[in-house]
mmCIF file of the N, C-alpha and C atoms, coordinates in Angstrom:
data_MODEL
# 
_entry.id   MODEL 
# 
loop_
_atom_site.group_PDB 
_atom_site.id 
_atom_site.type_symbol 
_atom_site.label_atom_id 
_atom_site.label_alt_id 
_atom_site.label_comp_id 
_atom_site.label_asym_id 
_atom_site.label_entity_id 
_atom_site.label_seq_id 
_atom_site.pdbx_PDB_ins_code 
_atom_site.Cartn_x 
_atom_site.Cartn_y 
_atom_site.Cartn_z 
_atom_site.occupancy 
_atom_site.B_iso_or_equiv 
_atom_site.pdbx_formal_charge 
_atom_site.auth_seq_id 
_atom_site.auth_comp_id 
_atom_site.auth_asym_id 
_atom_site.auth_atom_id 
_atom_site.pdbx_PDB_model_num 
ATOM 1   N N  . UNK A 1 1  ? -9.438  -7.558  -16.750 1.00 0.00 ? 1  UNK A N  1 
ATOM 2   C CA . UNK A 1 1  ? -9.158  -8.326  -15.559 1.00 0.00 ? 1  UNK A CA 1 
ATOM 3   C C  . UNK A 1 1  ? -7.654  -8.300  -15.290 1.00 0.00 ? 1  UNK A C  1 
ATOM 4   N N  . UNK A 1 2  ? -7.235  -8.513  -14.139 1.00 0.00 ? 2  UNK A N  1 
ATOM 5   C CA . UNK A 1 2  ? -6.074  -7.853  -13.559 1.00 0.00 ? 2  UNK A CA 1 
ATOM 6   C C  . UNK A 1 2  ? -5.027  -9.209  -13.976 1.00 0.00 ? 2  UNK A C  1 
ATOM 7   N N  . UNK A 1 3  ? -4.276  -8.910  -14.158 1.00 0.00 ? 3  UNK A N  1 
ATOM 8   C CA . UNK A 1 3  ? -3.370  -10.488 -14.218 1.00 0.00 ? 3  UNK A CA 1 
ATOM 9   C C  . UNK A 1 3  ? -2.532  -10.048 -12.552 1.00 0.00 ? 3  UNK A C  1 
ATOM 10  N N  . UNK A 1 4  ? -2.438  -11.837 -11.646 1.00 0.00 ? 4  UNK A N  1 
ATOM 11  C CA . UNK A 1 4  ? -2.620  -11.851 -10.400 1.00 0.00 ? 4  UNK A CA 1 
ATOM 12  C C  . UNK A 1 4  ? -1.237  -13.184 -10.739 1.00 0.00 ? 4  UNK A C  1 
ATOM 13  N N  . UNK A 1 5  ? -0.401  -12.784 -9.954  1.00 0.00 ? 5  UNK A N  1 
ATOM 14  C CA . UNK A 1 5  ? 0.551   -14.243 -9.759  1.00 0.00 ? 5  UNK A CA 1 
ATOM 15  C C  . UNK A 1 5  ? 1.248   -14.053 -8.580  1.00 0.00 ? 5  UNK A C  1 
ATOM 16  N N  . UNK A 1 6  ? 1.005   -14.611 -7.430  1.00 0.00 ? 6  UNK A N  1 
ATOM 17  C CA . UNK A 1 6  ? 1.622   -15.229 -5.700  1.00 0.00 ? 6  UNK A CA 1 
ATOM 18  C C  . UNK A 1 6  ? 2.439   -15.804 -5.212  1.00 0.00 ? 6  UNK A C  1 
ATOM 19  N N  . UNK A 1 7  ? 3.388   -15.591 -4.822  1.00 0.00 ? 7  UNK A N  1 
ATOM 20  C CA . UNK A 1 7  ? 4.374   -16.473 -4.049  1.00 0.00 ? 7  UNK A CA 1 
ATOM 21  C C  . UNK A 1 7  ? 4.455   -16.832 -2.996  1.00 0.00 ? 7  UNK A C  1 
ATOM 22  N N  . UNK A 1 8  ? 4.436   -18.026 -2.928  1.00 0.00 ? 8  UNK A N  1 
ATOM 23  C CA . UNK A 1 8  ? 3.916   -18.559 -1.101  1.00 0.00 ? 8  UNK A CA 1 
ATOM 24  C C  . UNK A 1 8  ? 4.341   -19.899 -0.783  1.00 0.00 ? 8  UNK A C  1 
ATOM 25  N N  . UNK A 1 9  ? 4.287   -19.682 0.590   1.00 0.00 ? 9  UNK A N  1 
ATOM 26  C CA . UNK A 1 9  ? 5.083   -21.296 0.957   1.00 0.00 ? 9  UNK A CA 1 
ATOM 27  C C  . UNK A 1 9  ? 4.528   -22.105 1.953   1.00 0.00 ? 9  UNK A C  1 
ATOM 28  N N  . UNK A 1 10 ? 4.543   -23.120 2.143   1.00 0.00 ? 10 UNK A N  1 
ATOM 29  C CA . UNK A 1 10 ? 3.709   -23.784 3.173   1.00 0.00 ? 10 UNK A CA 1 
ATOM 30  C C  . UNK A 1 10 ? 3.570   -23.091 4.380   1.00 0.00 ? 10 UNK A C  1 
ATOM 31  N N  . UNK A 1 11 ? 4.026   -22.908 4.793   1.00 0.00 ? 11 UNK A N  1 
ATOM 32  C CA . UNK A 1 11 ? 4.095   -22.364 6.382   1.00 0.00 ? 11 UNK A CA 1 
ATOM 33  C C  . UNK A 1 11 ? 4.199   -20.648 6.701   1.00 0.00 ? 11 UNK A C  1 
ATOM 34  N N  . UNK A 1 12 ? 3.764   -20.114 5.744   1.00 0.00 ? 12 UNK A N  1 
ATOM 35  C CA . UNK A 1 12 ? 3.237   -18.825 5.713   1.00 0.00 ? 12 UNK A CA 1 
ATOM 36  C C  . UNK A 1 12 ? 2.028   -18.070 5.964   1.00 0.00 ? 12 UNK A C  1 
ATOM 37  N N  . UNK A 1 13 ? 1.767   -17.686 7.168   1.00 0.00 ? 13 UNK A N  1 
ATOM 38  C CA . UNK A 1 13 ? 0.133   -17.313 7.607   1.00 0.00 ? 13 UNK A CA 1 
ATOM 39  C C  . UNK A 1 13 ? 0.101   -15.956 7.277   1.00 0.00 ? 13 UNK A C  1 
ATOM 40  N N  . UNK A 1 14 ? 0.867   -15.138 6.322   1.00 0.00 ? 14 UNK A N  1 
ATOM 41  C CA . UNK A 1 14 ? 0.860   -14.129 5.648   1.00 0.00 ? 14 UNK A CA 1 
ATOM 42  C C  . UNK A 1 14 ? 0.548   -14.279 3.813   1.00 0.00 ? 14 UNK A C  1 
ATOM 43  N N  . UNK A 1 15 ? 0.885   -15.501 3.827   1.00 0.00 ? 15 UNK A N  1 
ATOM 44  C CA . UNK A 1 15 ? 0.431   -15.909 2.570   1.00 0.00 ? 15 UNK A CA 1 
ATOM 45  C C  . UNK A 1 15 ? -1.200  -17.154 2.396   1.00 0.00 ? 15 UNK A C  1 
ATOM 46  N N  . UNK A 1 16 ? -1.181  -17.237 3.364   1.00 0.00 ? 16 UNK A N  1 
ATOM 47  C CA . UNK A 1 16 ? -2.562  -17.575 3.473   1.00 0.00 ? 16 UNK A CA 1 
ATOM 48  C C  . UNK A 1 16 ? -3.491  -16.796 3.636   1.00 0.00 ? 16 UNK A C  1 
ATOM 49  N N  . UNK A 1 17 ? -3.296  -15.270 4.568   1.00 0.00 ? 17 UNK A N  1 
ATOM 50  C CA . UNK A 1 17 ? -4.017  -14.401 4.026   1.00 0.00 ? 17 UNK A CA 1 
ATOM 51  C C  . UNK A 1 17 ? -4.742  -13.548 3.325   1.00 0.00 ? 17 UNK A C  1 
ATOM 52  N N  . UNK A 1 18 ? -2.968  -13.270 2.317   1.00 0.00 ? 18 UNK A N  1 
ATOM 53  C CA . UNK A 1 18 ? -3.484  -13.127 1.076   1.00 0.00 ? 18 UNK A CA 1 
ATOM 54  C C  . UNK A 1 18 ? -4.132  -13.455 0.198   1.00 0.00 ? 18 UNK A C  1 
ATOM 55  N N  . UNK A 1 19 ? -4.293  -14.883 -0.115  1.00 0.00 ? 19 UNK A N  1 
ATOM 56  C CA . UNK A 1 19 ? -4.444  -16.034 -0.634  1.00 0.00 ? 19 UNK A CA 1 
ATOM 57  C C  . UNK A 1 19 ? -6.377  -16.045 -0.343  1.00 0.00 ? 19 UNK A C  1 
ATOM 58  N N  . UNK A 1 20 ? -6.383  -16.034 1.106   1.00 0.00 ? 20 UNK A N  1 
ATOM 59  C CA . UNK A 1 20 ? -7.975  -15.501 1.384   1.00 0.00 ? 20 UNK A CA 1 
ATOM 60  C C  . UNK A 1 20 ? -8.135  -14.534 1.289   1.00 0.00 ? 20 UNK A C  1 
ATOM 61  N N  . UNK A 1 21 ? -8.154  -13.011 0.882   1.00 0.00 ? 21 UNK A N  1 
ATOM 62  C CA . UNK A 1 21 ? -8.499  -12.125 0.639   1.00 0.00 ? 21 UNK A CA 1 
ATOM 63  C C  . UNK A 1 21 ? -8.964  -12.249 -1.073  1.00 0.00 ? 21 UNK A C  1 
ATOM 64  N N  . UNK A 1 22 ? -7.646  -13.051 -1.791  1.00 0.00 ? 22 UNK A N  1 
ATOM 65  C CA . UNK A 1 22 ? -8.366  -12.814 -2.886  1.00 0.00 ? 22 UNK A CA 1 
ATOM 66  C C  . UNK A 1 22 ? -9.472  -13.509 -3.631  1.00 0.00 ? 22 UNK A C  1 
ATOM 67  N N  . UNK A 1 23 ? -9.429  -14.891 -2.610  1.00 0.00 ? 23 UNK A N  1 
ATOM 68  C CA . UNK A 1 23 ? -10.699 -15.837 -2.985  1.00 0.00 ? 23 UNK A CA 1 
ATOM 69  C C  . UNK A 1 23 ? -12.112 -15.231 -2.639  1.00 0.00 ? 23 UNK A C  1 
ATOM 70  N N  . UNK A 1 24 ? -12.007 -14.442 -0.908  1.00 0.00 ? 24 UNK A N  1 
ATOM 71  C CA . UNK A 1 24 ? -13.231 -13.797 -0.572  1.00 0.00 ? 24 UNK A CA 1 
ATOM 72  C C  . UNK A 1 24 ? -13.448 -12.931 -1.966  1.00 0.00 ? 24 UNK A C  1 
ATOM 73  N N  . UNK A 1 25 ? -12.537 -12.398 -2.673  1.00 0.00 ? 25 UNK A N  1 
ATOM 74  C CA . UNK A 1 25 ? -13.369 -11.126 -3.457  1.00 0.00 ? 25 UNK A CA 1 
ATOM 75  C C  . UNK A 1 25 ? -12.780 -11.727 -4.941  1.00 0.00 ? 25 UNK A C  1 
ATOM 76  N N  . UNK A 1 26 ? -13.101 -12.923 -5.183  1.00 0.00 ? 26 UNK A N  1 
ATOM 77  C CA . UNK A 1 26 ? -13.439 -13.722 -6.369  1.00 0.00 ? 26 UNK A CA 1 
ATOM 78  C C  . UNK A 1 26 ? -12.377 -13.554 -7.328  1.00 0.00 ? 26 UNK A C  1 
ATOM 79  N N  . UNK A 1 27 ? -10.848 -12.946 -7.089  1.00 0.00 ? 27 UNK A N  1 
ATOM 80  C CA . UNK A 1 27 ? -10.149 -12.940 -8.033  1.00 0.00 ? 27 UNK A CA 1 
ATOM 81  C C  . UNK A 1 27 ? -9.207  -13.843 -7.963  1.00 0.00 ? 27 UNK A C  1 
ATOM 82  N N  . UNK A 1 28 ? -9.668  -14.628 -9.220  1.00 0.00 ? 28 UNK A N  1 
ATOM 83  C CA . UNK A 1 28 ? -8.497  -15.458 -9.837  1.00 0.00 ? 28 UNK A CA 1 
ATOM 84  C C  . UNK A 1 28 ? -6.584  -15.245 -9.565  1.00 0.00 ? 28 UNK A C  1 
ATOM 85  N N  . UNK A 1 29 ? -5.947  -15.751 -9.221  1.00 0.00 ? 29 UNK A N  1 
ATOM 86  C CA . UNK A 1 29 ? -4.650  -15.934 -9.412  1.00 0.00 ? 29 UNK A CA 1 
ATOM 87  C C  . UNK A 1 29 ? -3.760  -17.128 -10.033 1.00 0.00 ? 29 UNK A C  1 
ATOM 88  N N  . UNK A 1 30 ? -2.338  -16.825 -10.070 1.00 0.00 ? 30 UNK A N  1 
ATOM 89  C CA . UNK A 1 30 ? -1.634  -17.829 -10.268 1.00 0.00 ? 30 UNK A CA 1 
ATOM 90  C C  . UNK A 1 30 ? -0.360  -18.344 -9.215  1.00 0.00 ? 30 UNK A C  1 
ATOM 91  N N  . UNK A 1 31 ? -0.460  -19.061 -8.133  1.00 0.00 ? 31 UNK A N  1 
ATOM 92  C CA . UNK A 1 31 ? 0.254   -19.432 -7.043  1.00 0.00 ? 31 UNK A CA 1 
ATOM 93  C C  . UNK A 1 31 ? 1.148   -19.990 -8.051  1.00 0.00 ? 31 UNK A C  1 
ATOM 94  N N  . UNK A 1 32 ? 2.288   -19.716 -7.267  1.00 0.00 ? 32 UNK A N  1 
ATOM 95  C CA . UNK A 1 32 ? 3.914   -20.554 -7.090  1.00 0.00 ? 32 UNK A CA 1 
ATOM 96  C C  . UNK A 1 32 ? 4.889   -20.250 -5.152  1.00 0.00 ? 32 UNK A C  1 
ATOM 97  N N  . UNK A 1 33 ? 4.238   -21.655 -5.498  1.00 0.00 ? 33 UNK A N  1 
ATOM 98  C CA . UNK A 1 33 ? 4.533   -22.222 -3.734  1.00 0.00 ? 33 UNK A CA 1 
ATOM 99  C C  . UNK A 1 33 ? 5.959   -22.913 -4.049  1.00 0.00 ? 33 UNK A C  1 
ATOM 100 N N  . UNK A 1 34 ? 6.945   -21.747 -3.190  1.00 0.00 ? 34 UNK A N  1 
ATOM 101 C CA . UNK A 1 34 ? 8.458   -22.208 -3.559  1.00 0.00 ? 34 UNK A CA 1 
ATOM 102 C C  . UNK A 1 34 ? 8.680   -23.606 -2.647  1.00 0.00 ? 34 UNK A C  1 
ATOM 103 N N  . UNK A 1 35 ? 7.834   -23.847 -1.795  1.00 0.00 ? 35 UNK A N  1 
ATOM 104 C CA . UNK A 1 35 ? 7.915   -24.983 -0.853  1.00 0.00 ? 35 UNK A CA 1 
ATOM 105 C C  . UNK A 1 35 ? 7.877   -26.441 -1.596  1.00 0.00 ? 35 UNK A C  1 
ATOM 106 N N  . UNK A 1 36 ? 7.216   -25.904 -2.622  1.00 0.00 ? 36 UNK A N  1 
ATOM 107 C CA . UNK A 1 36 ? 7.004   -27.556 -3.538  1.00 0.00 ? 36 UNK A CA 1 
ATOM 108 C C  . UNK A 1 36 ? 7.552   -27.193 -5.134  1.00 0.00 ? 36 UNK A C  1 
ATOM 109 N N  . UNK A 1 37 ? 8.270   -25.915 -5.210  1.00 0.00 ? 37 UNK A N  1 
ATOM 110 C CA . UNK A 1 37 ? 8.835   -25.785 -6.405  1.00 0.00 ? 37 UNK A CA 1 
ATOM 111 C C  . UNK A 1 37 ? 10.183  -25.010 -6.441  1.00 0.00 ? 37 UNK A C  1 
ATOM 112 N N  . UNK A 1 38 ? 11.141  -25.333 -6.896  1.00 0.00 ? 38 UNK A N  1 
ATOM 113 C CA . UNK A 1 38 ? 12.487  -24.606 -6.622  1.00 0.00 ? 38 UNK A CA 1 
ATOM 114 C C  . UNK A 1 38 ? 13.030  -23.979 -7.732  1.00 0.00 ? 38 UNK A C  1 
ATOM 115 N N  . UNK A 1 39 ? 11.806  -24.156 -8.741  1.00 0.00 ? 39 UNK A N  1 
ATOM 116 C CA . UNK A 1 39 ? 11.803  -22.788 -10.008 1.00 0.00 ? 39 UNK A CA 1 
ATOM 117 C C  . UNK A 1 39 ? 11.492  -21.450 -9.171  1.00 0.00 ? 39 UNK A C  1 
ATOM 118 N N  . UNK A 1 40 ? 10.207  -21.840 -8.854  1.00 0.00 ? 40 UNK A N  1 
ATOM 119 C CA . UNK A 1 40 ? 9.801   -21.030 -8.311  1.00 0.00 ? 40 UNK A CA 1 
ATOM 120 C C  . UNK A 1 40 ? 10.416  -19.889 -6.808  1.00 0.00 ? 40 UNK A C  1 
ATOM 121 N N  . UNK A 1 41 ? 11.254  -20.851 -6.490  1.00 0.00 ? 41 UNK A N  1 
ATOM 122 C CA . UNK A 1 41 ? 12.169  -20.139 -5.446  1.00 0.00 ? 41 UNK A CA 1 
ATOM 123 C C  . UNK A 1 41 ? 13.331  -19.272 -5.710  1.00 0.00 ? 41 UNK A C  1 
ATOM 124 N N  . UNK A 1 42 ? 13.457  -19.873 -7.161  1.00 0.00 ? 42 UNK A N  1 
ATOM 125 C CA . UNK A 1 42 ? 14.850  -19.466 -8.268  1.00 0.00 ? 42 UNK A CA 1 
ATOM 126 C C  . UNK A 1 42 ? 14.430  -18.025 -8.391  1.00 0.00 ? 42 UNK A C  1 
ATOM 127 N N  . UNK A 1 43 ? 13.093  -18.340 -9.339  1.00 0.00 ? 43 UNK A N  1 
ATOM 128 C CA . UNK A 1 43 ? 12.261  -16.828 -9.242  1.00 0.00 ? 43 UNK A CA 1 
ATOM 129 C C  . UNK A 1 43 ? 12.022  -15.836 -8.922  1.00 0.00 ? 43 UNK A C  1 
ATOM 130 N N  . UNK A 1 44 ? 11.908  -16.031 -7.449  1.00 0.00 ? 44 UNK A N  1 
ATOM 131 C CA . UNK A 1 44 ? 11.332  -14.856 -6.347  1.00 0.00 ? 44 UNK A CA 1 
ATOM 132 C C  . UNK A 1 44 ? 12.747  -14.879 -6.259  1.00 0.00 ? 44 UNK A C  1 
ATOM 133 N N  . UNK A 1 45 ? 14.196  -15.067 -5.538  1.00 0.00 ? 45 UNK A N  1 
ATOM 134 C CA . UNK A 1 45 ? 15.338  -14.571 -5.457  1.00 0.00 ? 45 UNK A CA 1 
ATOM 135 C C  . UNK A 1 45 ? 16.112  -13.848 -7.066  1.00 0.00 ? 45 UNK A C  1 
ATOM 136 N N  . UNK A 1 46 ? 15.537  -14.292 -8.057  1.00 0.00 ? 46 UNK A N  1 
ATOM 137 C CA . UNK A 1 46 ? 15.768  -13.314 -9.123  1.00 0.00 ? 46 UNK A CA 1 
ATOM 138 C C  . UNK A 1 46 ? 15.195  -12.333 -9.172  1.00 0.00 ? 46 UNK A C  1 
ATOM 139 N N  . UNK A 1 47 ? 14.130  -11.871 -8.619  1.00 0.00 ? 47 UNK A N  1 
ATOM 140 C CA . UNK A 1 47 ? 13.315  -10.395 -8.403  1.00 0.00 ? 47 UNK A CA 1 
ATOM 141 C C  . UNK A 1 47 ? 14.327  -9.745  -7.508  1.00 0.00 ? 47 UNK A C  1 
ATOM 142 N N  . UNK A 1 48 ? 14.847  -10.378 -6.481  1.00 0.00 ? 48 UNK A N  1 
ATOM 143 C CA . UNK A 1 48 ? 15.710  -9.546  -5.288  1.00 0.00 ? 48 UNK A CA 1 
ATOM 144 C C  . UNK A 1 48 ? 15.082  -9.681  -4.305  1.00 0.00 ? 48 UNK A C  1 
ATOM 145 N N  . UNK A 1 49 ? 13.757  -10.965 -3.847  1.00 0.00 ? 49 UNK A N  1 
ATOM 146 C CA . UNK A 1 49 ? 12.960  -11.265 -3.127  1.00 0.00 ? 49 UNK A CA 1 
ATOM 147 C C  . UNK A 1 49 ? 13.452  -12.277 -1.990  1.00 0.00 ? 49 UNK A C  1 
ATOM 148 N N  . UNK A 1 50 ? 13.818  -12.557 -0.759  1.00 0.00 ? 50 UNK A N  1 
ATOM 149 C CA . UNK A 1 50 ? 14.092  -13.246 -0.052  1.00 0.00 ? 50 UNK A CA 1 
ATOM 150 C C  . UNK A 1 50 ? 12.656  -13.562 0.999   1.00 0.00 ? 50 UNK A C  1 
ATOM 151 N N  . UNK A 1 51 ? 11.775  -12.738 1.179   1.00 0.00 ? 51 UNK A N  1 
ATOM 152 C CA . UNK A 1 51 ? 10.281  -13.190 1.848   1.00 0.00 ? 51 UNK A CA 1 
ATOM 153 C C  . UNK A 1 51 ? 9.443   -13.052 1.497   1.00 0.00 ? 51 UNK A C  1 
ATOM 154 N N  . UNK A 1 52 ? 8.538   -13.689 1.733   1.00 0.00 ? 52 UNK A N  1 
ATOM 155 C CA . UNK A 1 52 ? 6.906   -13.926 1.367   1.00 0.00 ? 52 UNK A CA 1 
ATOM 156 C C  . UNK A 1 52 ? 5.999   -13.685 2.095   1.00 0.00 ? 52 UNK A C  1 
ATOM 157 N N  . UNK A 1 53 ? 4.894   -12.926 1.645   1.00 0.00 ? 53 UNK A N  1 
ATOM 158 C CA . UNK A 1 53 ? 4.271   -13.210 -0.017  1.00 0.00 ? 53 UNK A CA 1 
ATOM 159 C C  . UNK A 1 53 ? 4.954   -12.039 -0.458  1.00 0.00 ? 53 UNK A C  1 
ATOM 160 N N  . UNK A 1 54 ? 5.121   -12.538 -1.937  1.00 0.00 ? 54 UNK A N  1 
ATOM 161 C CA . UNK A 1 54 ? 4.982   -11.403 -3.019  1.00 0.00 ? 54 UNK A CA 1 
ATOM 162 C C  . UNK A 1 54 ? 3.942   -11.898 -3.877  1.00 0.00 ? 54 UNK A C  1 
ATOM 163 N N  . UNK A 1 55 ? 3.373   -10.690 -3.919  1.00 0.00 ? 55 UNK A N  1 
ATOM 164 C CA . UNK A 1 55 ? 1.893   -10.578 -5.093  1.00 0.00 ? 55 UNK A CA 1 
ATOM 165 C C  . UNK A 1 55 ? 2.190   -9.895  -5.921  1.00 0.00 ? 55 UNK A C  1 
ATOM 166 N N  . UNK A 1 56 ? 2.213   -9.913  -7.701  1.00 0.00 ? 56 UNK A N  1 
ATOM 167 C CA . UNK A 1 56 ? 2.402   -9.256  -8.590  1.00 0.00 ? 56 UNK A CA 1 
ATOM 168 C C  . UNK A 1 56 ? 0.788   -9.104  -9.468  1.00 0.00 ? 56 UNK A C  1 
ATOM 169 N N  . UNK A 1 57 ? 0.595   -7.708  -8.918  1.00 0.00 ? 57 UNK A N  1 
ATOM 170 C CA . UNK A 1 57 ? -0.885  -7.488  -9.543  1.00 0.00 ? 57 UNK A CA 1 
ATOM 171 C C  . UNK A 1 57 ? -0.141  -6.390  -10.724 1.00 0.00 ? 57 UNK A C  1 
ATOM 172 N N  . UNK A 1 58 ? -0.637  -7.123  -11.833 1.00 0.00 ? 58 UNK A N  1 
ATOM 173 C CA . UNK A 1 58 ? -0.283  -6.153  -13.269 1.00 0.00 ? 58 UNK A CA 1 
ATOM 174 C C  . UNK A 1 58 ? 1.342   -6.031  -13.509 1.00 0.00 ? 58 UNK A C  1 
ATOM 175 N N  . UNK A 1 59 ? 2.221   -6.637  -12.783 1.00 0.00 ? 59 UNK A N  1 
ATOM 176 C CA . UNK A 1 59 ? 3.465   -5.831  -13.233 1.00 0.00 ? 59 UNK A CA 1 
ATOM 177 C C  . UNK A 1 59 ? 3.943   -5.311  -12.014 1.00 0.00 ? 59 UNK A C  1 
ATOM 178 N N  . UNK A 1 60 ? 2.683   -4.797  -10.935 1.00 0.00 ? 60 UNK A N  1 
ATOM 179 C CA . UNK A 1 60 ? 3.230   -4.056  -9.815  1.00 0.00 ? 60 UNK A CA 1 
ATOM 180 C C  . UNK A 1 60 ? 3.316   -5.231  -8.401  1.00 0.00 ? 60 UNK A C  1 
ATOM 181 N N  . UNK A 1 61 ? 4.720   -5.063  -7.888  1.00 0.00 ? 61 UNK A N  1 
ATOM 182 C CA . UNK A 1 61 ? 4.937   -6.004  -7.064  1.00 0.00 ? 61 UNK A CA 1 
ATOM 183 C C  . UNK A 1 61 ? 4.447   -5.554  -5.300  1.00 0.00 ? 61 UNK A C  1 
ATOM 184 N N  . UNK A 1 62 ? 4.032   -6.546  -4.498  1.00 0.00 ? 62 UNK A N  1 
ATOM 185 C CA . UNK A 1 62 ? 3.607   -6.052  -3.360  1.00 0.00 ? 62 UNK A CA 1 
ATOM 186 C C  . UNK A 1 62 ? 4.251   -7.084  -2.140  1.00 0.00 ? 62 UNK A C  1 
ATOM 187 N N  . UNK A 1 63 ? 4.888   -6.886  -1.636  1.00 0.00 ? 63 UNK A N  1 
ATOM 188 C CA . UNK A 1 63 ? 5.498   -7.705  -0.715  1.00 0.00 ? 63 UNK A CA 1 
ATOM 189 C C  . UNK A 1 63 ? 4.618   -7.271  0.527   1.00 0.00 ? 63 UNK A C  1 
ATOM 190 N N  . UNK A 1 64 ? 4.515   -8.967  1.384   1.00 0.00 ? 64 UNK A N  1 
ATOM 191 C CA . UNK A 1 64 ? 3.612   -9.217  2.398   1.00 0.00 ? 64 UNK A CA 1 
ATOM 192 C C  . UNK A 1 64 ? 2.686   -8.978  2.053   1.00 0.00 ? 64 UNK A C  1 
ATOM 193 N N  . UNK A 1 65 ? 1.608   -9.208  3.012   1.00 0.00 ? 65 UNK A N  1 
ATOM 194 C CA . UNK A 1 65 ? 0.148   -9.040  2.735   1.00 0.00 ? 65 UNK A CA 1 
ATOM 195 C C  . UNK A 1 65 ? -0.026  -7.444  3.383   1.00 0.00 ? 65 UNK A C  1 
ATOM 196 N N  . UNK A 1 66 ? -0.449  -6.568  2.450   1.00 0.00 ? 66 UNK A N  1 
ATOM 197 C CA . UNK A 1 66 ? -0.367  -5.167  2.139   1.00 0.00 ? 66 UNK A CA 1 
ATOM 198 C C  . UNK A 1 66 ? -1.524  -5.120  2.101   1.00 0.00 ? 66 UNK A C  1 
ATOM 199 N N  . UNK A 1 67 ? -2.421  -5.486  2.251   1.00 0.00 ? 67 UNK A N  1 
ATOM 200 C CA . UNK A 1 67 ? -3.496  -5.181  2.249   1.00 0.00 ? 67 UNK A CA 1 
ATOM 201 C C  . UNK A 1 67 ? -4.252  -3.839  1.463   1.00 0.00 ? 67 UNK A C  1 
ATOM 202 N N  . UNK A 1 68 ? -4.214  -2.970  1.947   1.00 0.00 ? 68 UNK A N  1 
ATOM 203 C CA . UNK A 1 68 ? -4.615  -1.284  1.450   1.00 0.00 ? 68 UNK A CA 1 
ATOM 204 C C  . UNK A 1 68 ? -3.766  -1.016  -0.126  1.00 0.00 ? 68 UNK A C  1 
ATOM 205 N N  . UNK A 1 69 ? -2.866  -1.797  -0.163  1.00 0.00 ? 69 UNK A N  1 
ATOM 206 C CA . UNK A 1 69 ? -1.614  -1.880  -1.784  1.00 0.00 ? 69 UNK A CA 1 
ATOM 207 C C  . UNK A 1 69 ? -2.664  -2.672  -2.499  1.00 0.00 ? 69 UNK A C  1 
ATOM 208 N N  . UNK A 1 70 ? -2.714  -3.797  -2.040  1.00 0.00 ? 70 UNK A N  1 
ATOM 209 C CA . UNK A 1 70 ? -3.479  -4.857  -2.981  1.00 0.00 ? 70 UNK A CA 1 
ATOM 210 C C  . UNK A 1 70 ? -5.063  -4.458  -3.497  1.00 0.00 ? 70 UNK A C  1 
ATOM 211 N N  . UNK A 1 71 ? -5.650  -3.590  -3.049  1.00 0.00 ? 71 UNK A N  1 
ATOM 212 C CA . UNK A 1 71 ? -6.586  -3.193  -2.567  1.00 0.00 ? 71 UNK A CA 1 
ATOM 213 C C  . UNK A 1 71 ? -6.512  -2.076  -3.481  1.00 0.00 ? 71 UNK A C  1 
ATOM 214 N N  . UNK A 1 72 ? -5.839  -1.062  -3.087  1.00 0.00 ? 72 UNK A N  1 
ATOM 215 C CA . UNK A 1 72 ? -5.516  -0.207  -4.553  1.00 0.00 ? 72 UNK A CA 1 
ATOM 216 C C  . UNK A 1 72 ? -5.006  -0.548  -5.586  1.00 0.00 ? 72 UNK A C  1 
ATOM 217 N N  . UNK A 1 73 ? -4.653  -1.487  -6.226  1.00 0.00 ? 73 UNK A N  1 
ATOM 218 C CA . UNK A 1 73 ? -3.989  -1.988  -7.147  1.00 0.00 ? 73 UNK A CA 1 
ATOM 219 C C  . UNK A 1 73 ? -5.281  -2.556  -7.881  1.00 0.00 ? 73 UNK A C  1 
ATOM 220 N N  . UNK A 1 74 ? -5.873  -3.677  -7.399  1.00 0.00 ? 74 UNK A N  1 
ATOM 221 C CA . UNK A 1 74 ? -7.198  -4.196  -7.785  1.00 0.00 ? 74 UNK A CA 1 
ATOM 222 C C  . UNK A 1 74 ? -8.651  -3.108  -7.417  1.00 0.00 ? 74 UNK A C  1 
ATOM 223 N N  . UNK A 1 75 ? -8.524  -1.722  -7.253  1.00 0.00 ? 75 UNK A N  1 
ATOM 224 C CA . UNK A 1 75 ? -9.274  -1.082  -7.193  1.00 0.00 ? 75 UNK A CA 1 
ATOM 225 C C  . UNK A 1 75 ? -10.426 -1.554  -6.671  1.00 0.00 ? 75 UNK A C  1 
ATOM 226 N N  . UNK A 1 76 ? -10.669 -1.872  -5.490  1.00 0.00 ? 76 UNK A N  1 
ATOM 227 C CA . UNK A 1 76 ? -11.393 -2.443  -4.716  1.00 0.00 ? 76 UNK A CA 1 
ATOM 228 C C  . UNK A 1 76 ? -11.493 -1.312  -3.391  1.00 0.00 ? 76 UNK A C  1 
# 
């Protein structure tokens, strides 16, 4: 099983997408919503990340909702 961890913020309808794509197809993740956490914001600007989403499926990072990335990544 894939290890899945999200970065997302309240007011992101690109991260709510994502977010539903991976519930429709039953895979587990681990959200960090920089909106209610400022570790978590620490975080994503220590990657070299300034927007959201970033999805880290396995190690491999996917900025925005990529759909066809995420998709190949989780071999779906």
């Amino acid at each position: 099983m894939s290890k899945i961890e999200i970065y997302t913020s309240d007011s992101c309808i690109q991260c709510v997408k994502a977010k539903e794509f991976l519930k429709l197809n039953n895979i587990e993740y681990i959200e960090h919503n920089i909106s209610k956490n400022s570790e978590a914001r620490k975080e994503l600007i220590g990657m070299g990340y300034m927007s959201i989403p970033v999805t880290i499926i396995d190690g491999q990072h996917v900025l925005g909702f990529d759909l066809n990335r995420m998709k190949s990544l989780l071999n779906l």
